[in-house]
MOPAC internal coordinates of N, CA, C and O (Angstrom, degrees):
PM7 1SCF
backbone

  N    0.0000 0     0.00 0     0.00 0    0    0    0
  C    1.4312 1     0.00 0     0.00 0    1    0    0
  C    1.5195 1   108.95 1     0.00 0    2    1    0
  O    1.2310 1   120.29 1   -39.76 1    3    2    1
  N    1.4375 1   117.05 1   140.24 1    3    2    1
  C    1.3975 1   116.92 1  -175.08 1    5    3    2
  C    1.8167 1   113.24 1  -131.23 1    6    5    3
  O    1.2310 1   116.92 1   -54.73 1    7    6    5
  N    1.0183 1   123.46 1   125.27 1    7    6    5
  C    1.4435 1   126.61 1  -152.76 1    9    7    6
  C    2.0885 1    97.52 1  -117.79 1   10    9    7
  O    1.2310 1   124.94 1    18.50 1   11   10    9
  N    1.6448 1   108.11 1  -161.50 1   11   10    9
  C    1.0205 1    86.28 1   171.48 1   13   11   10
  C    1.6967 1   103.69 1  -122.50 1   14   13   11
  O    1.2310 1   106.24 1   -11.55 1   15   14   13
  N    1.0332 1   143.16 1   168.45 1   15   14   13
  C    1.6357 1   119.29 1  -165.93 1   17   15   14
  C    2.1753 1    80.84 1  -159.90 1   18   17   15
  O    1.2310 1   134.19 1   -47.49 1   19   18   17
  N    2.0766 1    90.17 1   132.51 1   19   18   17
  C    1.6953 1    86.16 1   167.55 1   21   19   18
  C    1.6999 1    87.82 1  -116.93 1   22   21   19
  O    1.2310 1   125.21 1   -48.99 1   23   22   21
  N    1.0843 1   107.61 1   131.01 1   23   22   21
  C    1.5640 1   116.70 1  -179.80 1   25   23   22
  C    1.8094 1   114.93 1  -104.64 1   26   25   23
  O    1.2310 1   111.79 1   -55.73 1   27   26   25
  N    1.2728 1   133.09 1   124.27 1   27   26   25
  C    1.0251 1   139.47 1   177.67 1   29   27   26
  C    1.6332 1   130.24 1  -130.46 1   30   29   27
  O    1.2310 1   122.24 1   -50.63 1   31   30   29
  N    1.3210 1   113.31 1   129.37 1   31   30   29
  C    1.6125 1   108.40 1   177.08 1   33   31   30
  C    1.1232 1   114.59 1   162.86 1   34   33   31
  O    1.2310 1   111.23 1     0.24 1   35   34   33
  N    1.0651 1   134.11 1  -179.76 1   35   34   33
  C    1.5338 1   153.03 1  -134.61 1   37   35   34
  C    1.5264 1   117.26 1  -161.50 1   38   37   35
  O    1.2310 1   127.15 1   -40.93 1   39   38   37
  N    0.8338 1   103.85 1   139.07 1   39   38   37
  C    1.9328 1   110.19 1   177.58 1   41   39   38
  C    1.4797 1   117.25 1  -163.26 1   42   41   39
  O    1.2310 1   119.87 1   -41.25 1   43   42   41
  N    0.8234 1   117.86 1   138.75 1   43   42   41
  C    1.7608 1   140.68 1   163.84 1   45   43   42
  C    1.1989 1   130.98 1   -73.01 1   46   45   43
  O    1.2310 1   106.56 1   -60.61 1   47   46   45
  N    1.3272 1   142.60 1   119.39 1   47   46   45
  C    1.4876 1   129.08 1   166.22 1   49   47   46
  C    1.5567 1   101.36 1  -107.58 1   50   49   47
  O    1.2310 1   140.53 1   -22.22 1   51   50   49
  N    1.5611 1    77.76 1   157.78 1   51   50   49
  C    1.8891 1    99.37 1   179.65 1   53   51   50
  C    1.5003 1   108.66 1   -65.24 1   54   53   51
  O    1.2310 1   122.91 1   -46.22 1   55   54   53
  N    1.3802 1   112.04 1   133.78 1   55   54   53
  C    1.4103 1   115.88 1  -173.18 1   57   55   54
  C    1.7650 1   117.08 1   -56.48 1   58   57   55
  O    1.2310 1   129.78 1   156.23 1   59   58   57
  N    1.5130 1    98.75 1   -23.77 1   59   58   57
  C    1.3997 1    90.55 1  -174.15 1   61   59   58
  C    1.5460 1   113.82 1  -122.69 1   62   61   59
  O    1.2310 1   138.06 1   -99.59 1   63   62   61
  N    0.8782 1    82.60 1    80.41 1   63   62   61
  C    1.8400 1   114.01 1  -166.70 1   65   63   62
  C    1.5422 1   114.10 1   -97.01 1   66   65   63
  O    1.2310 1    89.39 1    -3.42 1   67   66   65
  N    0.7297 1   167.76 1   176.58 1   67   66   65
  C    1.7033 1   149.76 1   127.83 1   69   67   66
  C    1.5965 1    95.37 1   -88.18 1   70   69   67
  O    1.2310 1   137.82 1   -27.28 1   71   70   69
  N    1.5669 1    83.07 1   152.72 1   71   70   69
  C    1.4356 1    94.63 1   178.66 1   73   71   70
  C    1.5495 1   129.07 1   -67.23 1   74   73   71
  O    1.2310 1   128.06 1   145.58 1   75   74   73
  N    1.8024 1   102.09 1   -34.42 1   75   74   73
  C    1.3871 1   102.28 1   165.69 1   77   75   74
  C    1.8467 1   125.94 1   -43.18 1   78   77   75
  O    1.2310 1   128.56 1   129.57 1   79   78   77
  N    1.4161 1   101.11 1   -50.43 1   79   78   77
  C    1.7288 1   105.07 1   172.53 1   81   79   78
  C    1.1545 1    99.31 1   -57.89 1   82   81   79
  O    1.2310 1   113.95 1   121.67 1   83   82   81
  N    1.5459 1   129.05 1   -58.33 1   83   82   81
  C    1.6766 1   107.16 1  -145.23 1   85   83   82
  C    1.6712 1    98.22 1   -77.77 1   86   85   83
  O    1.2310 1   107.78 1   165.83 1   87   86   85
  N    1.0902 1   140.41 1   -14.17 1   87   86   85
  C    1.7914 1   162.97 1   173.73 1   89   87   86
  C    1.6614 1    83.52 1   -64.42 1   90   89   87
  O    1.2310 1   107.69 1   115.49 1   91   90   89
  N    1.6643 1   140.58 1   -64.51 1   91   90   89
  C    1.1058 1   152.04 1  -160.20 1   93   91   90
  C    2.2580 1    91.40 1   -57.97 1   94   93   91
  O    1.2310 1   135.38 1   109.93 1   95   94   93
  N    1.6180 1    87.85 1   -70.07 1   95   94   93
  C    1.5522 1    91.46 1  -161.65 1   97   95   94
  C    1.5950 1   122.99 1   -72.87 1   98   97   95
  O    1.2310 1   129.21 1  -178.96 1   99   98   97
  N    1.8317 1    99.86 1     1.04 1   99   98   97
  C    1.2359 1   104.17 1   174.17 1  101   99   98
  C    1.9784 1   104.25 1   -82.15 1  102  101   99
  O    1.2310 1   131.43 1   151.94 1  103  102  101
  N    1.3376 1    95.55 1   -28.06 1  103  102  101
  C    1.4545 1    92.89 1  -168.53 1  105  103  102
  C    1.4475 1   130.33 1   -83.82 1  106  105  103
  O    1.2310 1   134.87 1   167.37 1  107  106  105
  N    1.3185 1    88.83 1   -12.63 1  107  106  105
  C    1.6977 1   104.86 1   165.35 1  109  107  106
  C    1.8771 1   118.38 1   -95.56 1  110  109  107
  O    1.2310 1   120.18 1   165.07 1  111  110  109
  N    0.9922 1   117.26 1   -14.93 1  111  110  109
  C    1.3233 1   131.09 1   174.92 1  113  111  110
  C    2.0431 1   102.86 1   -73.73 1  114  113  111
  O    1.2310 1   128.19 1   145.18 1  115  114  113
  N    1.5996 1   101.84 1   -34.82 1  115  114  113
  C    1.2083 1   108.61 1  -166.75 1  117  115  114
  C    1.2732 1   105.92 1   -78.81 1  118  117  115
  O    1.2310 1   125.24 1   125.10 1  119  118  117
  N    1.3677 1   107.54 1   -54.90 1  119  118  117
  C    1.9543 1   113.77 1   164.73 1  121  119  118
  C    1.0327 1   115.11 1   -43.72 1  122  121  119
  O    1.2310 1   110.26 1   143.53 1  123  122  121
  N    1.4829 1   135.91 1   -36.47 1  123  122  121
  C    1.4590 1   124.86 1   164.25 1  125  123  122
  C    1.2506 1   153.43 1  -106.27 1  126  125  123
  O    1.2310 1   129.28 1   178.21 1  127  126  125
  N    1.5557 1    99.72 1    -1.79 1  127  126  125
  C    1.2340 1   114.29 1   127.38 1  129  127  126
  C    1.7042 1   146.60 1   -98.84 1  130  129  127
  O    1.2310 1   133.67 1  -129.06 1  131  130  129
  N    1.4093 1    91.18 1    50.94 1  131  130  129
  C    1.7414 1   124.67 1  -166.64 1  133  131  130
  C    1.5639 1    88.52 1    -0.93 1  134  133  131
  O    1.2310 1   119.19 1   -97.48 1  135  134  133
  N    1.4028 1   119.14 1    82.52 1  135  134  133
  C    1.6700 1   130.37 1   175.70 1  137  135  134
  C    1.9948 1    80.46 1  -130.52 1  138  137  135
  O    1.2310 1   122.96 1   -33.04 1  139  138  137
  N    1.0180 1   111.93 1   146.96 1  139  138  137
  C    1.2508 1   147.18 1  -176.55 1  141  139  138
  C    1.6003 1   123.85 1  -100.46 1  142  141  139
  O    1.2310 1   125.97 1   172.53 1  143  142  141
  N    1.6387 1   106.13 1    -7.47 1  143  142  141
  C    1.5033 1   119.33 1  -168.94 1  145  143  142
  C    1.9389 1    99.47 1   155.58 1  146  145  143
  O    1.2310 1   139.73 1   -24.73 1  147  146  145
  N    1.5638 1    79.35 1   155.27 1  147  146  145
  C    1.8477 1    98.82 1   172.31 1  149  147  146
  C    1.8018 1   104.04 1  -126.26 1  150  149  147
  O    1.2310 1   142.12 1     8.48 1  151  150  149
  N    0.8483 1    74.66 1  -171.52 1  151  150  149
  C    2.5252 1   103.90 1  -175.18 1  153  151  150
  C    1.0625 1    79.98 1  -153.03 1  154  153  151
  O    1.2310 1   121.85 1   -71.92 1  155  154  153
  N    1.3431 1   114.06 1   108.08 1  155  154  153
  C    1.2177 1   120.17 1   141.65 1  157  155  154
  C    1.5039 1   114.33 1    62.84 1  158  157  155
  O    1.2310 1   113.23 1  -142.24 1  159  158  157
  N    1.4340 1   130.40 1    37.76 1  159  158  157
  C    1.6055 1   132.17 1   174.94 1  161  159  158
  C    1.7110 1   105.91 1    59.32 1  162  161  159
  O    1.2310 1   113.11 1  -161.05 1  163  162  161
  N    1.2379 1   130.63 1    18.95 1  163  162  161
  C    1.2949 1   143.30 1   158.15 1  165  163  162
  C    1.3153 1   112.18 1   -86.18 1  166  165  163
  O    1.2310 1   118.42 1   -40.84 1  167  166  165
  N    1.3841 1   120.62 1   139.16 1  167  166  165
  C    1.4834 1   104.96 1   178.94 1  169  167  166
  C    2.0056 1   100.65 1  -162.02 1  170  169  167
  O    1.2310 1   121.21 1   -64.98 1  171  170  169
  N    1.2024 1   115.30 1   115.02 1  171  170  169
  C    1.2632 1   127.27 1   153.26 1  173  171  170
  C    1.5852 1   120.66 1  -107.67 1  174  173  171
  O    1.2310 1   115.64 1   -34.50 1  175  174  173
  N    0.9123 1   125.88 1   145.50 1  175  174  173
  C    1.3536 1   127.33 1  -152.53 1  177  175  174
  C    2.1182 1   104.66 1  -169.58 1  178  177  175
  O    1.2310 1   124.90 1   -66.03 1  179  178  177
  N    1.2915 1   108.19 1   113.97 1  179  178  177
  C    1.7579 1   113.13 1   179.87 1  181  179  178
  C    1.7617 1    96.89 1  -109.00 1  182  181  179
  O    1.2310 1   128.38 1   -58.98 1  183  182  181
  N    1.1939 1   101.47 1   121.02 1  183  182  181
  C    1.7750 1   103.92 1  -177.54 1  185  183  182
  C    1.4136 1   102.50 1  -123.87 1  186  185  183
  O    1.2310 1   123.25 1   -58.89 1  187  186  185
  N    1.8491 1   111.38 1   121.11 1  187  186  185
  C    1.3171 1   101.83 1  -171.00 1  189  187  186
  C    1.3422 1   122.13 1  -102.65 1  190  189  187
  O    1.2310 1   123.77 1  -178.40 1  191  190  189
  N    1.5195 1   110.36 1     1.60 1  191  190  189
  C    1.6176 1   129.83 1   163.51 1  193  191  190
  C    1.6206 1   102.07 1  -103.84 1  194  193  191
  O    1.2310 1   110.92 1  -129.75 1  195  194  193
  N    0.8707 1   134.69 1    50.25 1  195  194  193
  C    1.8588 1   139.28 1   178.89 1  197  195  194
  C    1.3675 1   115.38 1   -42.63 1  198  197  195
  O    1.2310 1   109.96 1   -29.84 1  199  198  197
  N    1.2658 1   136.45 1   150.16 1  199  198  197
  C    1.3838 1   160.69 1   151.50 1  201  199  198
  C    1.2751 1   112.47 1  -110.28 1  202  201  199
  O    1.2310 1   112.00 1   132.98 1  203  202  201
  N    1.5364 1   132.70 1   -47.02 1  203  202  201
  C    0.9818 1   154.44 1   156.59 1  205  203  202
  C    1.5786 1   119.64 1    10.58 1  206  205  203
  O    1.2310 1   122.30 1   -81.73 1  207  206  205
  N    1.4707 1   113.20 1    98.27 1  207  206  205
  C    1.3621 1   106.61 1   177.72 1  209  207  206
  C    1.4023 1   119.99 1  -146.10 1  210  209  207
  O    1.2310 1   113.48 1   -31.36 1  211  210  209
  N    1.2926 1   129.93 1   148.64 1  211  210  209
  C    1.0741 1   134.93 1  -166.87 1  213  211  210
  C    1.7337 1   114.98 1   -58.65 1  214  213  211
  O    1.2310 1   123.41 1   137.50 1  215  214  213
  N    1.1068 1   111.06 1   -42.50 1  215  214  213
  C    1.2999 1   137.99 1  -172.95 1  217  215  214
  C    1.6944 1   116.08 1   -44.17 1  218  217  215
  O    1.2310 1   135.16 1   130.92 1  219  218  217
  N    2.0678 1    88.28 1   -49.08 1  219  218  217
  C    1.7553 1   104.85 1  -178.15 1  221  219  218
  C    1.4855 1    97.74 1   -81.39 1  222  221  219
  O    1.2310 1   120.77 1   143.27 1  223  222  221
  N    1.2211 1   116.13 1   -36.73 1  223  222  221
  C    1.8783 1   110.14 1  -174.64 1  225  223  222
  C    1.0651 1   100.95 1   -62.74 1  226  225  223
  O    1.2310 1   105.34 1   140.96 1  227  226  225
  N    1.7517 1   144.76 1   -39.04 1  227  226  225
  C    1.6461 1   136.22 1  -168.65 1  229  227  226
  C    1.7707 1    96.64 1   -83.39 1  230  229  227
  O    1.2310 1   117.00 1   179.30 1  231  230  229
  N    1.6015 1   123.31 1    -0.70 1  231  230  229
  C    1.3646 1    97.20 1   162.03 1  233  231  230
  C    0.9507 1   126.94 1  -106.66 1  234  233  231
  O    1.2310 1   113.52 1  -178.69 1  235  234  233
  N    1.4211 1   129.86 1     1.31 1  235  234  233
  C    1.4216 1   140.94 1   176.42 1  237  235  234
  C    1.5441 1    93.36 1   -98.27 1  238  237  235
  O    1.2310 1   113.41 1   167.84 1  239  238  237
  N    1.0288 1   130.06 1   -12.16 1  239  238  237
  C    1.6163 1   116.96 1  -179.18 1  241  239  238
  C    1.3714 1    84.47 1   -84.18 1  242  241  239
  O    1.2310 1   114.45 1   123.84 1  243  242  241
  N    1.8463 1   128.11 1   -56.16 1  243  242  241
  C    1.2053 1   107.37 1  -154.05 1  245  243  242
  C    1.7032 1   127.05 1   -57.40 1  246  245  243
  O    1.2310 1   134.19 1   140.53 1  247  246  245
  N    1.4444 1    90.16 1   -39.47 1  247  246  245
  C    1.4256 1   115.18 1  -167.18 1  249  247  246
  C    1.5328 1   107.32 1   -40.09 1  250  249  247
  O    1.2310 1   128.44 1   128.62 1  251  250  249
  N    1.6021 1   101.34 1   -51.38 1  251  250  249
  C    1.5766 1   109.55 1   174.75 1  253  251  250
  C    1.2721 1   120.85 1  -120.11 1  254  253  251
  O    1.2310 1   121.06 1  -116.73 1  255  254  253
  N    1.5440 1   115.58 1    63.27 1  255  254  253
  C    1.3834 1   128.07 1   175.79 1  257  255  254
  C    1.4569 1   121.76 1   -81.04 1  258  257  255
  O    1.2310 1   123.95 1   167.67 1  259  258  257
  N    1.2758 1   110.02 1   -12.33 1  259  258  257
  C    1.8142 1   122.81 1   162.49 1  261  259  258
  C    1.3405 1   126.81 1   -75.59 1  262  261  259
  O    1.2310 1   130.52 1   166.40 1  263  262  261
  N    1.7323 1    97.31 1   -13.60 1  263  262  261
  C    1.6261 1    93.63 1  -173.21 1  265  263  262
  C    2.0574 1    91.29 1  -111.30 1  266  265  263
  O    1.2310 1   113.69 1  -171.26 1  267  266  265
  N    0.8726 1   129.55 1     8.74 1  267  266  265
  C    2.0283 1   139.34 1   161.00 1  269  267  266
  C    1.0506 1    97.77 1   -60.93 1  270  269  267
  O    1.2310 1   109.20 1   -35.32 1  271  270  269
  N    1.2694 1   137.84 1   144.68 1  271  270  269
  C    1.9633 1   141.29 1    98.20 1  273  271  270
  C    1.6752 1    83.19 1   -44.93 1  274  273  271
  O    1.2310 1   116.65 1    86.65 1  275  274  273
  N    1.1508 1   123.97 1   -93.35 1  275  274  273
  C    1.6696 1   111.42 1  -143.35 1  277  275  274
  C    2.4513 1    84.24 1  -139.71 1  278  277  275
  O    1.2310 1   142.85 1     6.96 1  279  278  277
  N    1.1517 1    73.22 1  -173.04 1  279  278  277
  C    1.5666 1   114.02 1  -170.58 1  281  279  278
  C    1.2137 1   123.62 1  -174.14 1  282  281  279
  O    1.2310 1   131.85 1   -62.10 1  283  282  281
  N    1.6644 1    94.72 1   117.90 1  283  282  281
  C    1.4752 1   108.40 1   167.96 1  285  283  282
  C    1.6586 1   126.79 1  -132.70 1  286  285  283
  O    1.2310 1   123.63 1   -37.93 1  287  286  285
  N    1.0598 1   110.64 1   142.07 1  287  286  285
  C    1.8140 1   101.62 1  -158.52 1  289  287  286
  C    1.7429 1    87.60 1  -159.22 1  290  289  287
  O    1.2310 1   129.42 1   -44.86 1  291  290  289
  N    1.3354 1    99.45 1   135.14 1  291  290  289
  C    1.5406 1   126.82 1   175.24 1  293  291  290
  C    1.7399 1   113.01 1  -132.20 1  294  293  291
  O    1.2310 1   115.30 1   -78.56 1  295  294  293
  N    1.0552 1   126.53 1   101.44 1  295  294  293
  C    1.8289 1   149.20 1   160.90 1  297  295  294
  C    1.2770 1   108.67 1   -67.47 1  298  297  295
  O    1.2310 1   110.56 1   -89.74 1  299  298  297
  N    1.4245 1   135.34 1    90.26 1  299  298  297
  C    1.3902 1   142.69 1   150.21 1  301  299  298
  C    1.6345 1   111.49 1   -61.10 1  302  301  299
  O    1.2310 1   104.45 1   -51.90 1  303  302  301
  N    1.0416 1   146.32 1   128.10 1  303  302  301
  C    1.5685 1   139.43 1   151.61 1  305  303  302
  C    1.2518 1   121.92 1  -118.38 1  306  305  303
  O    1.2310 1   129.84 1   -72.57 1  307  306  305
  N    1.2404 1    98.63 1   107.43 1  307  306  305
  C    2.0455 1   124.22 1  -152.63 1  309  307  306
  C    1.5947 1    74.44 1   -89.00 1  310  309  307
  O    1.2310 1   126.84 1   -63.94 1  311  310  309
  N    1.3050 1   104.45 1   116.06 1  311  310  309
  C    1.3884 1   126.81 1   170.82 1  313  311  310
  C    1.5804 1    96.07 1  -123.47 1  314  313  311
  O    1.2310 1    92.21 1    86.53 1  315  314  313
  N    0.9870 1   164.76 1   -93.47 1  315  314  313
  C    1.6283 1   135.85 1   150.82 1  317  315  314
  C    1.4764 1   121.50 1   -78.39 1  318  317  315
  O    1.2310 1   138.33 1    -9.87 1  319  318  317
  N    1.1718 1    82.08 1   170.13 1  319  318  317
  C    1.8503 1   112.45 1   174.13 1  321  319  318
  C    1.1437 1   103.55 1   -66.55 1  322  321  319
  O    1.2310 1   108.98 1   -64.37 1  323  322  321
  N    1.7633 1   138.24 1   115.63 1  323  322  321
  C    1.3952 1   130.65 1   134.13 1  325  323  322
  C    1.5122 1   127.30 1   -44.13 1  326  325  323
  O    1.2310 1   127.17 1   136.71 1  327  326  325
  N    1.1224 1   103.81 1   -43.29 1  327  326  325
  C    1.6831 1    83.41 1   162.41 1  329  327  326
  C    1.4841 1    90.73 1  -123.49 1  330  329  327
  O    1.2310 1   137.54 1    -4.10 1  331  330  329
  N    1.5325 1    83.62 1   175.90 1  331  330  329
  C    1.9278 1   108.90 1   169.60 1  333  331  330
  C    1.3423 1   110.52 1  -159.65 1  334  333  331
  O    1.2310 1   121.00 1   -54.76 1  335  334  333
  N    1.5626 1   115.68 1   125.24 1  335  334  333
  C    1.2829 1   126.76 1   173.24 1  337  335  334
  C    1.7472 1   101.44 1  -126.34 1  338  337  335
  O    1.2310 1   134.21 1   -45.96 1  339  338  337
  N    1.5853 1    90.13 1   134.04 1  339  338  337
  C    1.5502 1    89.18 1  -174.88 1  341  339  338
  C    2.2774 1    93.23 1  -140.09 1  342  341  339
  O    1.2310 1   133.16 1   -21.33 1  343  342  341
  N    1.4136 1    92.17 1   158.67 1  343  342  341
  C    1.5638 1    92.65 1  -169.88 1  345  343  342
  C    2.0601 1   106.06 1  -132.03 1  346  345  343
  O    1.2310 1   126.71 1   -61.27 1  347  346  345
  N    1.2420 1   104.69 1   118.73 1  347  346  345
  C    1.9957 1    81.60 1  -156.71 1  349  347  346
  C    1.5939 1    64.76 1  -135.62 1  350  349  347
  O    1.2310 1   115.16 1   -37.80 1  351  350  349
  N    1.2313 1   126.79 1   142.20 1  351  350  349
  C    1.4398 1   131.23 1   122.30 1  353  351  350
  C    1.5772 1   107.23 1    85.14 1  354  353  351
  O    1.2310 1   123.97 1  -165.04 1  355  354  353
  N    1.5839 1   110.00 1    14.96 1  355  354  353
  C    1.2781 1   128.53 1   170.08 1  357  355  354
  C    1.6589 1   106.78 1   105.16 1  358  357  355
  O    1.2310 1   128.15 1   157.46 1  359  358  357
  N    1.1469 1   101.91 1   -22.54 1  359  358  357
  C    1.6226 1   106.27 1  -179.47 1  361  359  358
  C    1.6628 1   115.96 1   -97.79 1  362  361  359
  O    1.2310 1   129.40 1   -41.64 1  363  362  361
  N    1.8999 1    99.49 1   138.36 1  363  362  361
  C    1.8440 1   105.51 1  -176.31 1  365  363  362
  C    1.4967 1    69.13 1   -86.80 1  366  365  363
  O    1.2310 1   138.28 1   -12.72 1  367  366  365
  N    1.8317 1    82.17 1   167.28 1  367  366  365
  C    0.9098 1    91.56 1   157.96 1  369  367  366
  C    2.2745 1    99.70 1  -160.76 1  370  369  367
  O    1.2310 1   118.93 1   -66.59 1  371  370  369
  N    1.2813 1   119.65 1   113.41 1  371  370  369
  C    0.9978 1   109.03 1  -137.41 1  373  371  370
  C    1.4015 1   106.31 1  -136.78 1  374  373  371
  O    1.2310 1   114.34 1   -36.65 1  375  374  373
  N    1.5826 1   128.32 1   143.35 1  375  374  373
  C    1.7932 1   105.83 1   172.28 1  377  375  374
  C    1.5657 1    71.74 1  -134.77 1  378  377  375
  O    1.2310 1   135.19 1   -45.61 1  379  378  377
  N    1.2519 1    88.22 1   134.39 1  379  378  377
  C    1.8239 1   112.46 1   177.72 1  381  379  378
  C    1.6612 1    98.90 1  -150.55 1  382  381  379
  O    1.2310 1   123.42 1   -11.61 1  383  382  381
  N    1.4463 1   111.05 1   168.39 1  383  382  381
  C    1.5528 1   129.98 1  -172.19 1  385  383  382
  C    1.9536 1    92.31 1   -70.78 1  386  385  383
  O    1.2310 1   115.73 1   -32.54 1  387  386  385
  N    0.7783 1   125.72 1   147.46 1  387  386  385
  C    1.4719 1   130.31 1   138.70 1  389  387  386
  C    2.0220 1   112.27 1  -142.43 1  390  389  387
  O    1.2310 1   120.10 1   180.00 1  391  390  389

């Protein structure tokens, strides 16, 4: 099953890490949060075929929670649209906040 998921967060590794691990915990963090690349251990990411779950990110955090300063990660799952504006045939037609 594939949903839609906006994923956001940030994390730190311990400076004295080897690179092979932190190369290890970047690459499993990436597989499960089907992100493709980071800047700098920052990571926002909108996936519109999702796998994406909170569940697999708290086990790759746990697994290597000695090699963090910190971790932070937020899972949105846009199951509808708050708003929707759509335009067909000359006519909006729209439910938005006012």
């Amino acid at each position: 099953m594939s949903w839609e998921t906006l994923v956001v967060g940030h994390f730190k590794l311990k400076e004295d890490i080897g690179e092979d691990i932190a190369k290890k915990i970047i690459s499993e963090l990436e597989e499960v949060l089907e992100d493709d690349g980071y800047d700098e251990y920052e990571f926002e990411d909108v996936n519109w075929v999702s796998h994406v779950r909170g569940d697999k990110i708290k086990e790759v955090v746990e697994k290597y929670k000695d090699y963090f300063v910190y971790f932070e990660s937020s899972v949105f799952y846009l199951n509808e649209a708050d708003e929707n504006i759509s335009l067909s045939d000359g006519k909006i037609e729209a439910q938005v906040f006012e």
